[in-house]
C-alpha positions in Angstrom: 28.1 -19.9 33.4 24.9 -18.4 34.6 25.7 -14.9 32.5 26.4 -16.9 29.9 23.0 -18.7 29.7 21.7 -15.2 30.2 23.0 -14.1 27.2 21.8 -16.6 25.1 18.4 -16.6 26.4 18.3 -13.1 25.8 19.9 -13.5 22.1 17.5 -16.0 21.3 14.6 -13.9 22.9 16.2 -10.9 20.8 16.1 -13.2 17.5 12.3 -14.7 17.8 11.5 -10.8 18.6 13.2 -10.1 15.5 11.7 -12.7 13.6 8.2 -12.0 14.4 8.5 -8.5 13.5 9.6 -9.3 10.0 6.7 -11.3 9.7 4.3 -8.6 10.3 2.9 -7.3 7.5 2.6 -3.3 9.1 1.6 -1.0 6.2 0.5 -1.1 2.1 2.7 -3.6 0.7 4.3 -5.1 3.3 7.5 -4.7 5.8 9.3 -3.3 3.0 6.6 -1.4 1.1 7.1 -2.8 -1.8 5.2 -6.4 -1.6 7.3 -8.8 -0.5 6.5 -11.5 2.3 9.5 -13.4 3.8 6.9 -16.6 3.8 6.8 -20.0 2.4 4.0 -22.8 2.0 1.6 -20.0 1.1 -1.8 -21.8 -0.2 -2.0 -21.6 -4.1 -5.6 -22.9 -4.0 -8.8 -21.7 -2.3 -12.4 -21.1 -2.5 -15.1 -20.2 -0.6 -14.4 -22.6 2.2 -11.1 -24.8 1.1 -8.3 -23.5 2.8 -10.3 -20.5 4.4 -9.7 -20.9 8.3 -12.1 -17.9 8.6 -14.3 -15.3 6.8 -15.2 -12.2 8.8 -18.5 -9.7 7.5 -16.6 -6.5 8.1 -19.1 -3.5 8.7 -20.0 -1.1 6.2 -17.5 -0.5 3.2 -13.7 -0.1 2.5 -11.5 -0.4 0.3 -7.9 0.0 2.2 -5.5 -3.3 2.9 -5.6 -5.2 6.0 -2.1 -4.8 7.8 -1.1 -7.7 10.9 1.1 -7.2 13.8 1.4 -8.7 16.7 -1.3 -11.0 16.3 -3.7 -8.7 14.8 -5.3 -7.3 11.7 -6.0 -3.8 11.3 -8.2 -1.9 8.6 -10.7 0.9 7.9 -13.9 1.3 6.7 -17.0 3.6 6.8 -20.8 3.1 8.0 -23.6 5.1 6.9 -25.1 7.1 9.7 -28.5 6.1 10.3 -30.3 5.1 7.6 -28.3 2.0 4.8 -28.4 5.2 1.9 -26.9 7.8 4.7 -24.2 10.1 2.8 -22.9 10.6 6.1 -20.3 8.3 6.9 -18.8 7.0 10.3 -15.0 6.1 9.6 -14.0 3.2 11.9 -10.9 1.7 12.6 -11.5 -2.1 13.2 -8.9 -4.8 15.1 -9.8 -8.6 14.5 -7.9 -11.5 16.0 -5.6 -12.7 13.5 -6.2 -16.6 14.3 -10.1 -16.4 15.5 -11.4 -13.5 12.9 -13.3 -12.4 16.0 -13.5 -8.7 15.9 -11.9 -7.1 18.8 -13.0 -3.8 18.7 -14.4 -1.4 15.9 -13.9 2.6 16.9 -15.7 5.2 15.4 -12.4 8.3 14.6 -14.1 10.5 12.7 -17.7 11.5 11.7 -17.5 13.0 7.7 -20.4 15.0 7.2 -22.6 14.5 3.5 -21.3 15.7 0.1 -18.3 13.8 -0.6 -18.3 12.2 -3.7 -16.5 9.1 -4.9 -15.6 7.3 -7.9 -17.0 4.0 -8.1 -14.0 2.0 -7.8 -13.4 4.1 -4.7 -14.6 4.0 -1.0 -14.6 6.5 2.1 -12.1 4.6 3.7 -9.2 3.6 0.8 -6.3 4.8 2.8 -4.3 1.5 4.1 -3.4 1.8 8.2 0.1 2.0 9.5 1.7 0.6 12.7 4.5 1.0 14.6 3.8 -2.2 16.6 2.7 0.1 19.6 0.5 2.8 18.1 -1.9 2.2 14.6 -2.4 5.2 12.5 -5.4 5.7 10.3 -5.6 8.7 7.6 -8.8 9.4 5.5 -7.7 12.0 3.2 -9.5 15.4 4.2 -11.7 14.5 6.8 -8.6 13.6 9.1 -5.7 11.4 10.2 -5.6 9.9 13.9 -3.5 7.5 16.0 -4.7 4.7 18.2 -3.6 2.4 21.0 -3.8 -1.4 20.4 -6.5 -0.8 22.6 -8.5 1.0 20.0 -8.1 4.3 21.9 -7.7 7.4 19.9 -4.5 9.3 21.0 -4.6 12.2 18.8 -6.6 13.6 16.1 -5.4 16.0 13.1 -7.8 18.2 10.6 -5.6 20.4 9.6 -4.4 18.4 5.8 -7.3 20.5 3.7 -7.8 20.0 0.0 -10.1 19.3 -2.3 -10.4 15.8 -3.1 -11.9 14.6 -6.4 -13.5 10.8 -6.1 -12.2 10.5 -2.0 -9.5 9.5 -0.8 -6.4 6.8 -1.2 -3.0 7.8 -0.8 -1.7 5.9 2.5 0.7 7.2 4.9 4.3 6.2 5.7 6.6 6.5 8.9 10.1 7.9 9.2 12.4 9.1 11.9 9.4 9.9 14.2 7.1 11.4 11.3 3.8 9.9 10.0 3.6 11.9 6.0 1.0 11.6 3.9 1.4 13.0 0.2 -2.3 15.4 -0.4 -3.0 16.2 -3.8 -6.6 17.6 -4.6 -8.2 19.9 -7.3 -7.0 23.1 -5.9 -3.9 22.1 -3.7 -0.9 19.5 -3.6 1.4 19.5 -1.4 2.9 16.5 1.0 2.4 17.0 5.1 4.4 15.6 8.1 2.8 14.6 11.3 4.7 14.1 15.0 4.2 10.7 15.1 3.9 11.4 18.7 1.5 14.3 19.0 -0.2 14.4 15.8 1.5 18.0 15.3 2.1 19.4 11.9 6.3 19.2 11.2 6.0 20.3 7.9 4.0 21.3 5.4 5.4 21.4 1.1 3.4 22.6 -1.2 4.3 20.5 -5.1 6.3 22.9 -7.3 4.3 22.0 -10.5 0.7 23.5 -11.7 -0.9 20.6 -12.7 -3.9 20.7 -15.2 -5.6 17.9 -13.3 -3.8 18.0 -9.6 -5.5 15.0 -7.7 -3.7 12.1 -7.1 -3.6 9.2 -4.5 -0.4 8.2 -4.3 1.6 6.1 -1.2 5.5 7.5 -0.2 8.6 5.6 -0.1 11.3 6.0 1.8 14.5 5.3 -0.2 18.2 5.6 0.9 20.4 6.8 -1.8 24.4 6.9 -0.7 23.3 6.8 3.2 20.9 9.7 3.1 17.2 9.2 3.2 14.4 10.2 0.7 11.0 10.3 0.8 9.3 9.4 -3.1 6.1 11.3 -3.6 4.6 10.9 -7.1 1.5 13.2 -7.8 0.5 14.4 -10.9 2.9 15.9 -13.5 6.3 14.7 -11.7 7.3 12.3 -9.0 9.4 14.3 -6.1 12.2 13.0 -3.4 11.9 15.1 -0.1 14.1 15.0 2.9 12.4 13.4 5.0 13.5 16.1 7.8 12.2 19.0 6.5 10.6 18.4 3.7 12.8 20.3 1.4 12.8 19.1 -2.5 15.4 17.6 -3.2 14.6 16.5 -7.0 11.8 15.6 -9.8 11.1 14.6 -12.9 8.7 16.4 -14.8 5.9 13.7 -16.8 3.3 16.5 -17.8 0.0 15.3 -17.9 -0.3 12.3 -15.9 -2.8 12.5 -13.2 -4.5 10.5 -10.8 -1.6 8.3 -10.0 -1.7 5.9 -7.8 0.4 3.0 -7.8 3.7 3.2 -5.4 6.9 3.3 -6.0 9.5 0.4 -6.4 13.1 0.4 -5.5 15.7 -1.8 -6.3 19.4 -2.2 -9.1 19.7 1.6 -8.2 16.7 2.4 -10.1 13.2 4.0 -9.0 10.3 2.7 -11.1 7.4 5.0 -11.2 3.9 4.8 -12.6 2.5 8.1 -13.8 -0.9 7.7 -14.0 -3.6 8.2 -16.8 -4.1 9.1 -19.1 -1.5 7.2 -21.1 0.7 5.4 -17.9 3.8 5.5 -18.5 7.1 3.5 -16.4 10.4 5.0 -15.6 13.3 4.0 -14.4 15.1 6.7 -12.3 18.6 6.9 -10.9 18.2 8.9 -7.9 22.1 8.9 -7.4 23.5 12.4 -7.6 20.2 13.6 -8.7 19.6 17.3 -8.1 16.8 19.5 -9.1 15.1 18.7 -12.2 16.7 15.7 -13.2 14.1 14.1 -15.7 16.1 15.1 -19.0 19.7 13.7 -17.0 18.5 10.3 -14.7 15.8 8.6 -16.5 17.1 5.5 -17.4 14.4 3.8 -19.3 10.7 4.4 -20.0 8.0 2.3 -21.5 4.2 2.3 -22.0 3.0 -1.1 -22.9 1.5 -2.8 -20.5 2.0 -0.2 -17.6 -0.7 -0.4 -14.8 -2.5 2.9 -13.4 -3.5 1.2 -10.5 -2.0 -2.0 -9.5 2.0 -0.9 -8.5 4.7 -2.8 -10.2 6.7 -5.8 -8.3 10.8 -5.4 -8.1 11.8 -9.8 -8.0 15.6 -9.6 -8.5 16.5 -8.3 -11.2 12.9 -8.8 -13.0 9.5 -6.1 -12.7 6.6 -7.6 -13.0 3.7 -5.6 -13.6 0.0 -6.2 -13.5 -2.1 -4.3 -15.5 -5.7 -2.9 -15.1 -7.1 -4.5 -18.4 -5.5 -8.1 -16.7 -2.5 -8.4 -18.9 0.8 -9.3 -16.8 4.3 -8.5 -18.4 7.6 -8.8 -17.0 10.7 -6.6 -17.9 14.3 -6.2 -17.5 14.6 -3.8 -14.7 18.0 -2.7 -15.6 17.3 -2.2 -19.5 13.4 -1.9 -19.8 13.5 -5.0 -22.7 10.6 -7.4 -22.0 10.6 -11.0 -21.6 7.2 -11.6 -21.7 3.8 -10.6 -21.4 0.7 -12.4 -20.7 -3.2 -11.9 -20.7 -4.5 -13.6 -17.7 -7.9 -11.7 -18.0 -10.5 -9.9 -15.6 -9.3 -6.2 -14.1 -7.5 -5.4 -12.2 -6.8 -2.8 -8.8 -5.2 -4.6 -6.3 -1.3 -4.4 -6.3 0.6 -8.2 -6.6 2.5 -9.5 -4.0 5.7 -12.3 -3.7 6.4 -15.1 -1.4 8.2 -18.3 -1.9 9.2 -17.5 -5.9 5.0 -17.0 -6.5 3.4 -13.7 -7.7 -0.3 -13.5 -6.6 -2.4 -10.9 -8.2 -5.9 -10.2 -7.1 -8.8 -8.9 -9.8 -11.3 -6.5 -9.0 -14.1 -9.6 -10.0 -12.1 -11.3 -6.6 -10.2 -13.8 -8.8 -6.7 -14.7 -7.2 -3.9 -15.6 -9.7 -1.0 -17.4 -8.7 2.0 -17.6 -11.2 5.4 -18.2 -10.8 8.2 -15.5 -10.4 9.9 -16.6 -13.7 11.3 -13.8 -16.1 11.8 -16.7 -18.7 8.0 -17.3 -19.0 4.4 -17.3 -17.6 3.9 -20.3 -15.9 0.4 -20.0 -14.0 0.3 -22.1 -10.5 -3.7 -21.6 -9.7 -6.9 -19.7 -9.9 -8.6 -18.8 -7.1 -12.5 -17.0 -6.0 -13.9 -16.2 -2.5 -16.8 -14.8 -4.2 -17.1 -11.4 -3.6 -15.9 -7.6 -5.6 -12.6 -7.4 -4.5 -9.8 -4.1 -4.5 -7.9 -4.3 -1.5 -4.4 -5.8 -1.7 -3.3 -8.6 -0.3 -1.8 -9.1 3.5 0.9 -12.2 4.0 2.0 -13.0 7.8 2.0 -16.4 9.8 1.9 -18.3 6.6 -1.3 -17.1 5.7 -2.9 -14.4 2.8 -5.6 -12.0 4.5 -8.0 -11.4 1.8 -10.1 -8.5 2.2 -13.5 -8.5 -0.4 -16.4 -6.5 -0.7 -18.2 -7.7 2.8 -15.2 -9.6 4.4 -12.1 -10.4 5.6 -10.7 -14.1 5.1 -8.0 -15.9 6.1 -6.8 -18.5 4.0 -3.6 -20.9 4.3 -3.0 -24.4 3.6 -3.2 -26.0 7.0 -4.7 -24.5 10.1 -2.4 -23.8 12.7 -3.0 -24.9 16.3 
């Protein structure tokens, strides 16, 4: 009897472990990359203060997501050295108590000397953390890519990804099989790089297999698995690549010449790969990454449309509906299997930040810091709420603990519909 009461305390211990790690919300988009919160009873209504348990001032300026684990948020961001109008910049890593706000601790990683120039939707600290629940791992393009305790100490530093950025940085880093990889893509150089999670050592290093007028993109990796065999989706400018994760070896592309500066990541889901390529003209496809090999992009593509197709915000797999967001504010959803669209909708205001889903709601997030809520319906648009905290806003949303982490211009806020004791 008493091994048997062991061994459901230790299942149930094993289950609530389980359960909180799902609702950690541990890199760009989510558990599952791809925006999607196992969460219900999300707030559909806020403003400065209704529903906001708290509103942090976060130091200096950033534009990556807030991740949570663990009972804590996690972000980036850069302070001028010295004087406010200092073009050198101190990237920070900063830890706040997810139920207080209270920051605790803010860590200088790297100092990045004067002369890098940004665009002005961009910041010095773009790049989204990671965590593996024991470790958090912060990347800022160029000037370097570092792991941390919880404890806000740095473990190990790496300068060795060098390229020429154009506007800074953005592309956020993914984890597989003991591998943090970062996709680099600059003026002079693209190529995607694997770290040692571990060490920080350089595992591998492959350069793009296209010459691209305009090479710099800032795209996030996915890791896929296609008939039991893991890929790693990179899309960069002229042609989105699958890698093995292992080694890095190509394993296919498809070629989209022209598109550059892409940035939105990929979606998975009905055996298809939807991928954004960027401006000038975006364009979606629909991949089938089954049995592809080489240059597949006259042989797998699917689908392919251009209306409506964000160059920023990344599209949102719900079933078997996409639901994309565009930068001009106009929201469409699409058959994913076929392409054909159901609808399409202006709800107005611009639009950077990529939309999340919880409990059958989309919410979107404008760069003006306007948060629309609308319902996951392919047979409609059927708007729940509109929402401001105020402030410029870029950063994606955060979901965990039944609650939206909204990072603006100066702050970070909580908001839910109850406060929690």
């Amino acid at each position: 009897m008493r091994n048997a009461s062991t061994l459901v305390i230790l299942l149930l211990c094993s289950a609530a472990f389980r359960a909180t790690l799902a609702d950690d919300w541990v890199e760009f988009r989510g558990p599952t990359g791809q925006g999607h919160a196992q969460a219900s009873g999300l707030p559909v209504h806020w403003t400065e203060t209704k529903n906001v348990t708290w509103r942090q001032a976060i130091p200096g300026k950033g534009w990556s997501s807030p991740i949570v684990s663990k009972g804590r948020v996690y972000l980036t961001t850069a302070v001028p050295v010295g004087d406010e109008g200092s073009a050198t910049q101190s990237l920070r890593a900063v830890c706040l108590n997810a139920r207080t706000g209270t920051i605790d601790w803010d860590i200088e990683v790297f100092e990045q000397p004067s002369g890098a120039q940004l665009h002005q939707k961009n910041s010095h600290a773009s790049a989204t953390p990671i965590t593996d629940g024991q470790r958090v791992y912060v990347h800022f393009g160029t000037h370097g890519t570092a792991a941390l305790d919880l404890d806000g100490h740095v473990l190990w530093r790496n300068h060795e990804l060098k390229y020429s950025p154009q506007h800074g940085n953005g592309g956020s880093p993914v984890l597989v099989d003991g591998l943090l990889v970062v996709s680099c893509d600059g003026t002079d150089l693209q190529f995607v790089a694997a770290l040692d999670q571990a060490s920080g050592q350089l595992r591998w290093k492959r350069p793009r297999s296209t010459q691209p007028e305009k090479g710099f993109s800032f795209g996030t990796p996915l890791v896929i698995d296609v008939g039991g065999r893991k890929q790693l989706i990179s899309a960069g400018s002229d042609a989105v690549f699958a890698y093995d994760p292992a080694d890095g070896s190509e394993i296919w592309k498809v070629n989209y010449p022209g598109g550059f500066s892409v940035v939105p990541r990929p979606v998975f889901g009905e055996g298809l790969l939807f991928i954004c390529t960027g401006y000038n003209v975006p364009s979606l496809l629909a991949i089938r990454p089954e049995g592809a090999s080489g240059d597949v992009t006259e042989s797998h593509v699917a689908w392919k449309v251009k209306k409506g197709v964000p160059a920023n915000p990344s599209p949102l797999l719900v079933g078997q509906a996409l639901y994309l967001v565009s930068d001009g504010g106009v929201a469409t959803c699409l058959d994913a299997t076929t392409g054909q669209e159901h609808w399409n909708h202006r709800v107005g205001g611009n639009y950077s930040a990529s939309p999340v889903h919880a409990g059958g709601k989309i919410y979107a997030q404008s760069e003006e810091g306007e948060g629309v809520v609308f319902q996951s319906d392919p047979g409609r648009y059927v708007e729940v709420d509109r929402n401001t905290l105020g402030e410029r806003a870029l950063a994606s949303y955060a979901i965990s603990d039944g609650a939206l982490f909204l990072r603006s211009a100066g702050h970070l806020a909580r908001v839910e519909t109850a406060r929690k004791n």
